[in-house]
C-alpha positions in Angstrom: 33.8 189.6 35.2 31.4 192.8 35.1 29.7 190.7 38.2 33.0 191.0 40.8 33.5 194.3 39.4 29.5 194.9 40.7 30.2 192.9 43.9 33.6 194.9 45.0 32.0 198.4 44.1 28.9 196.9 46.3 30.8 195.5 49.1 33.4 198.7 48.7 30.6 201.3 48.7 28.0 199.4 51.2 29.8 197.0 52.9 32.8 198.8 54.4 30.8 202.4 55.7 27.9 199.9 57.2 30.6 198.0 59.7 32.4 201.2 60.2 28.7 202.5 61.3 28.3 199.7 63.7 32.1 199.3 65.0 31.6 203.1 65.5 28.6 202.9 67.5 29.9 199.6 69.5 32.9 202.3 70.6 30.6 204.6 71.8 28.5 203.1 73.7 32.0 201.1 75.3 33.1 204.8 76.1 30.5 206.1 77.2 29.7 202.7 79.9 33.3 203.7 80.6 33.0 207.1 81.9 29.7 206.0 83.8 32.3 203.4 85.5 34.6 206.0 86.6 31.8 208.6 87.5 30.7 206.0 89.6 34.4 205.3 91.2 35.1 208.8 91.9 31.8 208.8 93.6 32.6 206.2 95.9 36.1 206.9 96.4 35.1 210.6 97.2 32.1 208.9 100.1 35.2 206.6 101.5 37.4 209.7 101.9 34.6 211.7 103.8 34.4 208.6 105.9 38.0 208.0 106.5 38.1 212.1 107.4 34.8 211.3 109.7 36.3 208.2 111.6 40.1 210.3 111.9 38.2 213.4 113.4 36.4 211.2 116.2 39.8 209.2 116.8 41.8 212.9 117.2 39.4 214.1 119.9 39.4 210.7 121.7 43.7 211.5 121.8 42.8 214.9 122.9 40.6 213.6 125.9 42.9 211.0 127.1 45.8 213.1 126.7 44.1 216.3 128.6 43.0 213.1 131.4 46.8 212.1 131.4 48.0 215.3 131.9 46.2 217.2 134.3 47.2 216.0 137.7 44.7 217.8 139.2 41.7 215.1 138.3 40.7 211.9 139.7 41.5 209.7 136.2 38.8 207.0 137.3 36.5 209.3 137.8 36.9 211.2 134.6 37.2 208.1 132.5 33.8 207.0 133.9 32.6 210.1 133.1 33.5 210.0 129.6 31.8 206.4 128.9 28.7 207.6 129.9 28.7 211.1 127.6 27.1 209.9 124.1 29.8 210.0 120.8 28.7 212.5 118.0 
């Protein structure tokens, strides 16, 4: 009888604050590969966004050119358009 009580207080005393220990540390090392994860995911979301802005800006002035081409009555369109596909993009 004395020997259960020994065990219990053992496993009570010992036993339950070890696997806390370890459970606890097993969470923090889940949390913290977690915030890496979305570190990482704003990071790349932030580098498609700068892209997406890059590729939009480039697109807008192409509108601009054809539009100010279209517009003007004044220039020979073939002309200009041939001009255009020789000047180098940014």
């Amino acid at each position: 009888m004395e020997e259960m009580f020994v065990l219990g207080f053992f496993v009570i005393v010992v036993g339950i604050p070890v696997a806390g220990g370890i459970a606890y540390s097993a969470f923090e090392r889940w949390l913290k590969h977690k915030e890496k994860m979305s570190a990482r995911m704003a990071t790349d979301t932030a580098e498609k966004a700068a892209q997406y802005a890059a590729h939009t800006e480039r697109l807008e002035q192409r509108v601009r050119v054809l539009e100010r081409i279209v517009t003007d009555k004044g220039i020979d369109v073939a002309d200009e358009i041939e001009r255009l596909r020789d000047r180098p993009l940014n």
